[in-house]
Phi, psi and omega in degrees: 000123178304140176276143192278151154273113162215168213212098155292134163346148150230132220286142178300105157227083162274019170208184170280148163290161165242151171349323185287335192265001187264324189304315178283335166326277169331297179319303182308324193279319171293330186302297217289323181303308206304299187317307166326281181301005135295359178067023178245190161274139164245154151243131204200095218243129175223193207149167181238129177267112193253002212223170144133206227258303187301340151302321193282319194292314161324319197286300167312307184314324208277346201081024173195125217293154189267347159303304145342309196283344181255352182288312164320280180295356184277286191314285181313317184257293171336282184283319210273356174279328172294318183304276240294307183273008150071015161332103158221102191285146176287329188205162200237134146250185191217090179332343182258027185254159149348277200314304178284316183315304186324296187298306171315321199286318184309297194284317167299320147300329158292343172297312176309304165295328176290003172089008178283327142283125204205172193282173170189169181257105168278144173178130178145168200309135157209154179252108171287358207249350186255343220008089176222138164292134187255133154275140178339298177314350199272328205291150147290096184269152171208147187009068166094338206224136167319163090316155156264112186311345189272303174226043172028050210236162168286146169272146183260171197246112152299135150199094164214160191293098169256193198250137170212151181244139165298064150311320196279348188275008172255347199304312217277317164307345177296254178319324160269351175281001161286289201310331189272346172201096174313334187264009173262005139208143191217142006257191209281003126321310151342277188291351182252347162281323168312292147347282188316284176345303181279344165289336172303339187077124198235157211253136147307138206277158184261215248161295170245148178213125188243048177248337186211143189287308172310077177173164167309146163283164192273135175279305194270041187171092202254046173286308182237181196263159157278133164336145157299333209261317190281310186309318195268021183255312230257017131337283197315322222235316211279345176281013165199049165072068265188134189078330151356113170274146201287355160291334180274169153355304182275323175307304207294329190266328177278318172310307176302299201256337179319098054270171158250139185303340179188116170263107146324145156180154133337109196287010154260035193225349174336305190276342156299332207266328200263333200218291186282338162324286194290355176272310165352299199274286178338312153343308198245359169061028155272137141344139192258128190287159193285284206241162166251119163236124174312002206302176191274165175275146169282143212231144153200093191097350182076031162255156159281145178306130217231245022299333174286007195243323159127353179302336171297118165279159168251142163311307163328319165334297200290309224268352185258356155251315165271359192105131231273312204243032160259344158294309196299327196276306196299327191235039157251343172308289198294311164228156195274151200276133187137300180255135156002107212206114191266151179265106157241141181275354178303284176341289169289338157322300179302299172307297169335278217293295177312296184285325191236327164312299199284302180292276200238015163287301205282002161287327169289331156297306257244302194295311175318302182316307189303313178287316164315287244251319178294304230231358170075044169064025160226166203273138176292153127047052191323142177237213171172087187266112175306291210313318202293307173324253164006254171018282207299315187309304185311300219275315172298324170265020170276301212286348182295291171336306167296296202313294179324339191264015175070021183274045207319318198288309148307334170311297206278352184285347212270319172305318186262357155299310203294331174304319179301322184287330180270001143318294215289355178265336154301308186286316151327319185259008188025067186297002183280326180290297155314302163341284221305318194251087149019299171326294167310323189321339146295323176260351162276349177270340190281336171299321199287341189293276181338318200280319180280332177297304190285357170263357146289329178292328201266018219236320146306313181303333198253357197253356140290347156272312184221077195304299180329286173338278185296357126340281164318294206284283175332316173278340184289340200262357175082016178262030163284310178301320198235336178254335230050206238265101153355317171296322192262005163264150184250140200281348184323323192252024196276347156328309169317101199293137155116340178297003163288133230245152194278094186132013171285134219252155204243132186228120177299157199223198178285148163296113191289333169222050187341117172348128156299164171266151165300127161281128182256000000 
């Protein structure tokens, strides 16, 4: 069985990540979780772009050699910020291991010999903080001086003899292979800026860089370095054996997950992702990942978040007041994935206190209280409420449906109607009401059933969003015991009404979204 594959930037480190790179993070991780409970194989690969000219230079500021300096922030920062967020990723790569070096030499040289590479003279504008070759047209002017429009920095005038791939013999495969399959960059701004580009006519790419040392050497001109951007797209491949022969390890895992199903990226990084990636693969007669997907920037001041501009939050800023998987909820909820979305802390404040305190924390205290005070603390009776059923039934394929399309937001808008409707079912039948007369007691374990069957349900919907939380919740319903492992439900079945089984005994637990402190 092919595995789904999906693949997050890998991230530049010349610094600690910020909210934008946790933000796509978190995103790579609810897809995979959600695919998991979908039952499928997964895979799911994130990683460090360790190498070009703004590391080594980042490196030089510290005083410190640039292999030292990214061994450090991988260790210090990097992996222990995934941990933190609750990441679970299959694999880490790293552009500076063996494994990627091998592979990268490997794969550039069969280009070569197939004639797709040749020498050439470069000269004209690069952004080292984009490490990108810039076209006139891409610059900014100010008093006089280019700008890069991304980080409003002057460009420097690159002229030197590299190595160039025959980009330009792809642009017409290039386009039909958009035209023939539209999801394969999303969403659909994505694709008609791309579209556009290659119809504008694109220049064959450099390649190479013989000014500075910090990269794979050129195998056969080992003068020079490979380009940052061509070493660092072919992670994706060289991380599940790429080059490989197809009897080893590494063939056998490139069979199993090659193509990949969704690369994530950051909608300035698109067009690498978009135009030179899939000519790459073409190059080399490999398969085209099935998607690009595009997302929008996190806004701050209605900038995008920059660490050179100072605009960069660290995720712990958030998470050490709200909560690791009150992050996680907030900004795949809050903004739809694809656009542009500013972080306010107010917003999420507001959000906190309604949705996840008000909405599904105090449903789950108010049934643990109840089924305790009522029910001598075990779930009554299987019951069975249509509205509620129907309901349940709707809300997993409407929300099965959003997520796979990355529509997070719709997914998670659609789980949390349904929370909202079983408030509205509580509150209607008041069983606190039903309590006082004895004569009820049938129709209050059938309220207490329903409530606890539907926080089972919502307790698999959410828990590729907020796995600890719906963790906590799961040992409250006593189903670690009687259904098993939170992980391991699946969502095709989370509809069936009635799996809580009658006498599973329910334990009140810490309050899942504990009153905020006043931020001063």
């Amino acid at each position: 069985m092919k595995s789904f594959y999906l693949t997050t930037p890998i991230y530049y480190v010349n610094d600690a990540p910020h909210i934008g790179h946790a933000y796509t993070t978190v995103a790579g991780d609810v897809l995979t979780r959600w695919h998991r409970q979908r039952g499928e194989s997964v895979w799911f690969l994130t990683g460090t772009d360790e190498h070009g000219q703004k590391v080594m230079r980042t490196a030089e500021q510290n005083n410190v050699a640039p292999q030292a300096w990214v061994d450090r922030l991988v260790q210090e920062a990097w992996k222990p910020n995934w941990t933190a967020l609750n990441i679970a990723n299959d694999d880490f790569i790293r552009t500076t291991e063996a494994r990627h070096t091998e592979r990268v030499q490997k794969f550039l040289q069969s280009l070569k010999d197939a004639g797709h590479i040749y020498a050439g003279k470069y000269e004209g504008p690069y952004c080292v903080g984009c490490e990108e070759f810039k076209l006139p047209g891409d610059l900014i002017d100010a008093d006089g001086q280019k700008l890069c429009p991304i980080h409003s920095k002057p460009v420097e005038l690159v002229n030197e003899n590299n190595w160039f791939f025959r980009l330009s013999a792809f642009v017409e495969p290039l386009l039909e292979h958009y035209r023939k399959n539209p999801d394969a960059c999303q969403p659909e701004s994505a694709r008609n800026e791309v579209v556009s580009f290659l119809e504008g006519g694109v220049s064959d790419l450099s390649i190479s860089r013989s000014t500075f040392d910090w990269g794979i050497p050129v195998p056969w001109d080992t003068d020079q370095v490979v380009y940052v951007w061509f070493d660092a797209l072919l992670n994706y491949a060289t991380a599940v054996g790429l080059t490989d022969a197809p009897e080893t390890e590494g063939g056998k895992k490139f069979a199993q997950t090659w193509p990949a199903d969704v690369h994530l990226v950051g909608k300035d990084i698109l067009r690498f992702h978009a135009v030179i990636w899939p000519a790459m693969l073409m190059a080399a007669g490999l398969e085209v990942p099935k998607k690009v997907f595009a997302h929008g920037w996190l806004l701050v001041g209605g900038e995008k978040m920059s660490k050179s501009k100072l605009t960069g939050i660290a995720p712990s800023d958030i998470t050490d007041h709200f909560g690791v998987d009150a992050f996680r909820y907030y900004f795949l909820r809050a903004i739809p994935f694809g656009s542009d979305g500013s972080f306010s802390w107010e917003d999420m404040s507001a959000r906190y206190t309604s949705e996840l305190a008000n909405d599904f924390g105090n449903l789950a205290s108010r049934l643990a209280a109840m089924i305790e005070k009522y029910c001598e603390g075990k779930v009554p009776a299987k019951a069975t409420d249509a509205g509620l059923s129907a309901a349940l039934t709707s809300t997993v394929e409407k929300a099965d449906a959003a997520m796979v399309a990355l529509d997070f937001q719709g997914g998670i808008n659609v789980v949390m109607d349904f929370c909202k409707k079983v408030n509205g079912y509580v509150t209607e039948k008041e069983p606190w009401i039903l309590a006082k007369d004895p004569v009820n007691k049938a129709a209050l374990e059938e309220v207490l059933y329903n409530t606890a069957e539907s926080l089972r349900a919502l307790a698999v919907l959410l828990h590729p969003v907020m796995p600890a939380t719906t963790e906590i919740l799961w040992e409250s319903l006593g189903a670690n015991a009687t259904i098993g492992s939170l992980a391991d439900q699946q969502i095709s079945k989370v509809a069936q009404w009635g799996q809580l089984p009658e006498g599973t005994l329910v334990t009140k637990t810490p309050v899942l979204f504990p009153r905020l402190e006043i931020k001063e």
